[in-house]
C-alpha positions in Angstrom: 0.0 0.0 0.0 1.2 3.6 -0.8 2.3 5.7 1.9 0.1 8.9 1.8 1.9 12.5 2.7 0.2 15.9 3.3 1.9 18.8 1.7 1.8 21.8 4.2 1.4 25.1 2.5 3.0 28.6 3.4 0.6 30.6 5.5 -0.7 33.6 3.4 0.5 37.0 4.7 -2.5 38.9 6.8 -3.5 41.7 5.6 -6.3 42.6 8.5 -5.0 44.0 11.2 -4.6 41.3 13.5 -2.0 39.6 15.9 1.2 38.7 14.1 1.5 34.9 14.2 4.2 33.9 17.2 6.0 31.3 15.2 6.5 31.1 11.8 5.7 27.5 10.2 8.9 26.2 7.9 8.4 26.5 4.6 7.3 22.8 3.0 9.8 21.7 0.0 7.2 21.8 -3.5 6.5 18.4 -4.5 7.1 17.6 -7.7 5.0 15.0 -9.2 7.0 14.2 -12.3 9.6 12.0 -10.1 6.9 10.1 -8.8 4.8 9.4 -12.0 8.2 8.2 -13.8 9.3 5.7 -11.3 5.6 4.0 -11.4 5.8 4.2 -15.3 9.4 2.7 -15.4 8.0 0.0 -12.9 5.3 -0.9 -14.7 7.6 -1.2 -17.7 9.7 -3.6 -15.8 6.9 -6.1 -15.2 6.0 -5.6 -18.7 9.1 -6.8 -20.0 9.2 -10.0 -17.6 5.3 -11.6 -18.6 5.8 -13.7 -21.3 3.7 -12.8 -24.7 0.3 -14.0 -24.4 -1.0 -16.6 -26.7 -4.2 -16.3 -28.4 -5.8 -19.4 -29.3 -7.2 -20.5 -33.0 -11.3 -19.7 -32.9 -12.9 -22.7 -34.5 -15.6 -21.7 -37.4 -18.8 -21.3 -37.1 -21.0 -24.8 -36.4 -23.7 -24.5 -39.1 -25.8 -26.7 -36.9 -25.3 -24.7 -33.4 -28.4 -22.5 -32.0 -27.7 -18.9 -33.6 -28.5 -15.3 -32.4 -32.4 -16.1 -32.4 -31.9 -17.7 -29.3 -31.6 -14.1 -27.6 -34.3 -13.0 -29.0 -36.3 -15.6 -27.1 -34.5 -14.6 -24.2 -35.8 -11.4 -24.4 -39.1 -12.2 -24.8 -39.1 -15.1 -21.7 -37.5 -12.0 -19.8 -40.2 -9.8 -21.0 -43.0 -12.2 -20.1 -41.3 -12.1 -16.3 -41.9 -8.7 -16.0 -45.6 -9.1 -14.2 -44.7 -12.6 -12.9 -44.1 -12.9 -9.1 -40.6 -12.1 -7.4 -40.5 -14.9 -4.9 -41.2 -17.2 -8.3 -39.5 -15.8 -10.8 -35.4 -14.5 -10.3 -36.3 -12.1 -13.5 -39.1 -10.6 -11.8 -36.6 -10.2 -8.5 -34.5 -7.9 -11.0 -36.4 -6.3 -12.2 -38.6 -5.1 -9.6 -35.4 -3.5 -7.6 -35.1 -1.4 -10.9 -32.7 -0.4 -13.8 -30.0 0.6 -11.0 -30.0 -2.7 -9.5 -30.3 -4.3 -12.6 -27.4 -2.7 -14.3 -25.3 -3.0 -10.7 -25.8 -7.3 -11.0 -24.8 -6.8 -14.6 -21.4 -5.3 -13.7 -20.8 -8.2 -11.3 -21.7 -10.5 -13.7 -19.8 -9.3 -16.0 -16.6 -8.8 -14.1 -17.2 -12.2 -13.3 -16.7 -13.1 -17.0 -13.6 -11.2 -17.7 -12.0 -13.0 -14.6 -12.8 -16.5 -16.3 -11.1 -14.8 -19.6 -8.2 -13.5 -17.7 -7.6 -16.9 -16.0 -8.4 -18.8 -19.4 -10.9 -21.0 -17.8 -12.6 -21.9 -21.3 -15.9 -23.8 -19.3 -16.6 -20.9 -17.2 -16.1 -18.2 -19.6 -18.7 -19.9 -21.8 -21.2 -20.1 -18.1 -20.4 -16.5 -17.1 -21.0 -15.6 -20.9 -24.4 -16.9 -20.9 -25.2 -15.3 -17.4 -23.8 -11.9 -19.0 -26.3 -11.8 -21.8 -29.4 -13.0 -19.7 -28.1 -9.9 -17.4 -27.8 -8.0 -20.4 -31.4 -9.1 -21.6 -33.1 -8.7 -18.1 -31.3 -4.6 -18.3 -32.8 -4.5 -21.4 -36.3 -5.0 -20.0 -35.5 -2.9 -17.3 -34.6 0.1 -19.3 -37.3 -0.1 -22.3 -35.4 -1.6 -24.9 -35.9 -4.0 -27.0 -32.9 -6.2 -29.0 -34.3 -4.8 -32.6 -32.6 -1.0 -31.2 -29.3 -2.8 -30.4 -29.4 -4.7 -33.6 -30.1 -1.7 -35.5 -27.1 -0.1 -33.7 -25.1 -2.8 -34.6 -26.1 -2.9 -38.3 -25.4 0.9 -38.5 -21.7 0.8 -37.2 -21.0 -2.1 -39.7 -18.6 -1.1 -41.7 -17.2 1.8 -40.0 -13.9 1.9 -38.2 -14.0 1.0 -34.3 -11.2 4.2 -33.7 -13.7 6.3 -35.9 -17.2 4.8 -34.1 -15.8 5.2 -30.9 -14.0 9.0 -31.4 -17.7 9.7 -32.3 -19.5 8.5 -29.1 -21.5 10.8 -26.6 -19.7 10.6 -22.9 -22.5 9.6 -20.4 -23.2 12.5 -17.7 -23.8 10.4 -14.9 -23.6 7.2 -13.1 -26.1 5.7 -10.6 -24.5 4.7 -7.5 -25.7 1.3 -6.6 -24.8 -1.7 -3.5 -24.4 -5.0 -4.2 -27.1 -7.6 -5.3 -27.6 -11.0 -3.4 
């Protein structure tokens, strides 16, 4: 853990008349952050340097036979069909009667979860915590209003465009909810 240090300022002259301070404070050296900032770059270069270079693995084709897309679109719609079905029944209901805040809170923790399983290359898990990210995805959907035909459209629209230039392009968000952590 970094040490924290206060930086104590020169008092500022007073120009009321008032009592003249007893004792002056000593002056506190400037801290320079460059120093600091180059040390922690040079360190993380170090550990870059020892990793060894990560290896990607081949991605199969496509199995012609294997469910497709679709199947998210019925995932919507089971979602959507939960939103009037009892809480203490239905764990989509649960969600989404705590609201998009909640919703979008288990979604982050699911999907942490995934990039954990991708970090550690845990093929098994990645695929389960996948899944679990897009039904979280699909229940924050519901939550919010949307339905997958604006997110497809979305998708169709940036086909074709460059992901620097798409992204270089995007709105930044004004807020975020603060939220606590879903059972």
């Amino acid at each position: 853990m970094a040490k924290k240090s206060t930086i104590t300022l020169p008092a500022k002259p007073i120009k009321a008349k008032a009592k003249p301070p007893k004792a002056k404070a000593p002056k506190a050296k400037p801290v320079k952050a460059k120093p600091v900032k180059a040390k922690l770059l040079k360190t993380k270069r170090a550990k870059t340097r020892v990793q060894p270079p990560v290896t990607v693995p081949p991605v199969p084709p496509l199995n012609p036979d294997a469910p497709d897309a679709r199947v998210l679109d019925r995932l919507w719609s089971i979602v959507l069909s939960r939103k009037s079905a009892d809480p203490l029944i239905s764990h989509s209901a649960r969600l989404l009667a705590r609201g998009p805040a909640k919703i979008a809170q288990k979604f982050g923790e699911e999907a942490v979860e995934c990039l954990i399983e991708a970090v550690l290359g845990n093929r098994d898990a990645l695929i389960a915590e996948s899944a679990d990210v897009l039904y979280h995805m699909m229940v924050m959907w519901v939550g919010c209003g949307l339905r997958p035909d604006d997110v497809w459209a979305e998708l169709g629209r940036r086909e074709g465009i460059s992901g620097i230039a798409e992204k270089a392009a995007r709105r930044v968000p004004v807020a975020i909810a603060e939220t606590r952590k879903i059972p």
